[in-house]
One Martini backbone bead per residue (centre of mass of N, CA, C, O) as a GRO file, in nm:
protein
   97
    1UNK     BB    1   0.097   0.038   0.021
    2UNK     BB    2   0.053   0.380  -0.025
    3UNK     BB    3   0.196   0.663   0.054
    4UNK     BB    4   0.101   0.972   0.164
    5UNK     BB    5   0.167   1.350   0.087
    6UNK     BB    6   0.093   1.647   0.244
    7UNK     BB    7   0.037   1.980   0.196
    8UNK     BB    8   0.014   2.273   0.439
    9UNK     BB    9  -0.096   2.569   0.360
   10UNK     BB   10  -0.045   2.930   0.454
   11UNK     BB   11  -0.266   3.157   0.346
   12UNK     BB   12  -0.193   3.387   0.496
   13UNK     BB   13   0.171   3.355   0.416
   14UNK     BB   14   0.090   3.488   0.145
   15UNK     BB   15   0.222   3.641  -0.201
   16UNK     BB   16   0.030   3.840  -0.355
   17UNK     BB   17   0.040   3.935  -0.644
   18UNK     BB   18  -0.059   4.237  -0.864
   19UNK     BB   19  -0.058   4.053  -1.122
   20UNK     BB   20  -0.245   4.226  -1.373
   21UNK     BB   21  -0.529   4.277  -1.594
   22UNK     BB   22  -0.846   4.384  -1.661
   23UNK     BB   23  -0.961   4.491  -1.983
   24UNK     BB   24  -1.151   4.690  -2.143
   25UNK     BB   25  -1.362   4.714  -2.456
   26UNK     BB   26  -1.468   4.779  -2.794
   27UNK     BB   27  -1.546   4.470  -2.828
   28UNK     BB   28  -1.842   4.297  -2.872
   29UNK     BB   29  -1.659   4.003  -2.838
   30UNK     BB   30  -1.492   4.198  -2.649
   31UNK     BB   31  -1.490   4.339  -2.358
   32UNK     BB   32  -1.277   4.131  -2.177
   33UNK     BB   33  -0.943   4.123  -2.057
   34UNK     BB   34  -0.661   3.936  -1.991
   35UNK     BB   35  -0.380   4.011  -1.835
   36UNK     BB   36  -0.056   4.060  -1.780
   37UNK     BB   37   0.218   4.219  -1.743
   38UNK     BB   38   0.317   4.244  -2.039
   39UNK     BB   39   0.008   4.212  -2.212
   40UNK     BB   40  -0.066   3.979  -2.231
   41UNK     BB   41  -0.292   3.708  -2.305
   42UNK     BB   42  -0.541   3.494  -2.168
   43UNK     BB   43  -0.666   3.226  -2.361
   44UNK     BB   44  -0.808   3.060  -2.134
   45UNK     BB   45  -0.989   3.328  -2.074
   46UNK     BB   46  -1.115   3.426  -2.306
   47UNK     BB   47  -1.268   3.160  -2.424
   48UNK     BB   48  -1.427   3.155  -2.192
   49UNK     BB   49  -1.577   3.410  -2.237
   50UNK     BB   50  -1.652   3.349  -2.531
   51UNK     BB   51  -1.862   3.135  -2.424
   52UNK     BB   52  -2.042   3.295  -2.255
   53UNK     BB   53  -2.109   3.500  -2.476
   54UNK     BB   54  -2.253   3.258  -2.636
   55UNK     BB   55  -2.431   3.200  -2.371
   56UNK     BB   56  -2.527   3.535  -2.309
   57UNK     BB   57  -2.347   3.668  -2.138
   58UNK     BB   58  -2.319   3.970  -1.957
   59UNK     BB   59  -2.110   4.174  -1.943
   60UNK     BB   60  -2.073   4.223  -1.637
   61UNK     BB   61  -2.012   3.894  -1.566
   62UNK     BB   62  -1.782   3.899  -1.739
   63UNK     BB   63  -1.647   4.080  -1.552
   64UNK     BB   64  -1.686   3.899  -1.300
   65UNK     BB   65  -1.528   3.666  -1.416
   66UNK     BB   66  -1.258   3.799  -1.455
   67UNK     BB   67  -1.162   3.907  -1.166
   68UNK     BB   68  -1.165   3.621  -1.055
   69UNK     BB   69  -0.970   3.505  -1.270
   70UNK     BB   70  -0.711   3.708  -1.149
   71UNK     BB   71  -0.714   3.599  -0.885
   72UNK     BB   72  -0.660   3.290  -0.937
   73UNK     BB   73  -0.407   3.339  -1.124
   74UNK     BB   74  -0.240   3.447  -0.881
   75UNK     BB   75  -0.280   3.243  -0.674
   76UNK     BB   76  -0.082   3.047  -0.867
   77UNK     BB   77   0.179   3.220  -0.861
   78UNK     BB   78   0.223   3.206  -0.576
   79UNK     BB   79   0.240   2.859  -0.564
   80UNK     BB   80   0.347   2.759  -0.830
   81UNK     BB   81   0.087   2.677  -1.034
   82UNK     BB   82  -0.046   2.611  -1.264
   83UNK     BB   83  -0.370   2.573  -1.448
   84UNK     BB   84  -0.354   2.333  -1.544
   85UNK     BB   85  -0.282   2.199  -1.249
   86UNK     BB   86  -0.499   2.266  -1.136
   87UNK     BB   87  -0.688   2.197  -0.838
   88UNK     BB   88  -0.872   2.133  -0.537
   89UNK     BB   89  -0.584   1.979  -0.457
   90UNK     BB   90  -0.325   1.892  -0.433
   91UNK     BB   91  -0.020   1.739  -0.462
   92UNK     BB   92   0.076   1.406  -0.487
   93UNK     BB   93   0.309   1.160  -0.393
   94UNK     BB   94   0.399   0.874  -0.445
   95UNK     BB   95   0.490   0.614  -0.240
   96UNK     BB   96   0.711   0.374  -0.176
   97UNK     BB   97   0.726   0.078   0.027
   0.00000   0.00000   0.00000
C-alpha cells in the first residue's frame, strides 16, 4: 500500500502579487480581457469568457468573471502552480513503501 503525503499550506502567508489586469474594450465580441504583467492575453480565459457571451452572458457577469479569474490566476502564480495543473487539492506524489 502506497504512502500519500501532502503539503498543508499556511494560506494566510502567502505574497500574492498584484500582477496583470482586466482591460474592459470596444469590441462587442471581446467585452474584458484578461493581461498578464507584460500585456499578453491570457488565451484561455479569453476562450472561457467567449464562450460564456456565446451563452449570452451579460457584460457585468464578464466582468465579474474576468475579475475572479484574475484573483485565481494570482493566487496560482503565489503557489507557484500552473493553471493547467491546477486542483481542487495539492498535488500528492505516491511513494512506494
Amino acid at each position: 500500500m502506497s504512502e500519500h503525503s501532502t503539503t498543508v499550506r499556511d494560506v494566510a502567508a502567502l505574497k500574492v502579487a498584484r500582477v496583470g489586469r482586466v482591460e474592459k474594450s470596444d469590441d462587442p465580441l471581446q467585452p474584458f480581457r484578461l493581461v498578464d504583467a507584460d500585456g499578453t492575453e491570457g488565451a484561455a480565459v479569453s476562450e472561457f469568457l467567449h464562450h460564456m457571451l456565446a451563452d449570452d452572458a451579460s457584460p457585468t457577469s464578464l466582468r465579474s468573471y474576468a475579475y475572479e479569474l484574475l484573483a485565481w490566476v494570482r493566487f496560482l502564480r503565489a503557489v507557484d502552480v500552473p493553471w493547467y495543473l491546477a486542483s481542487r487539492g495539492e498535488p500528492v506524489t505516491p511513494r512506494c513503501g
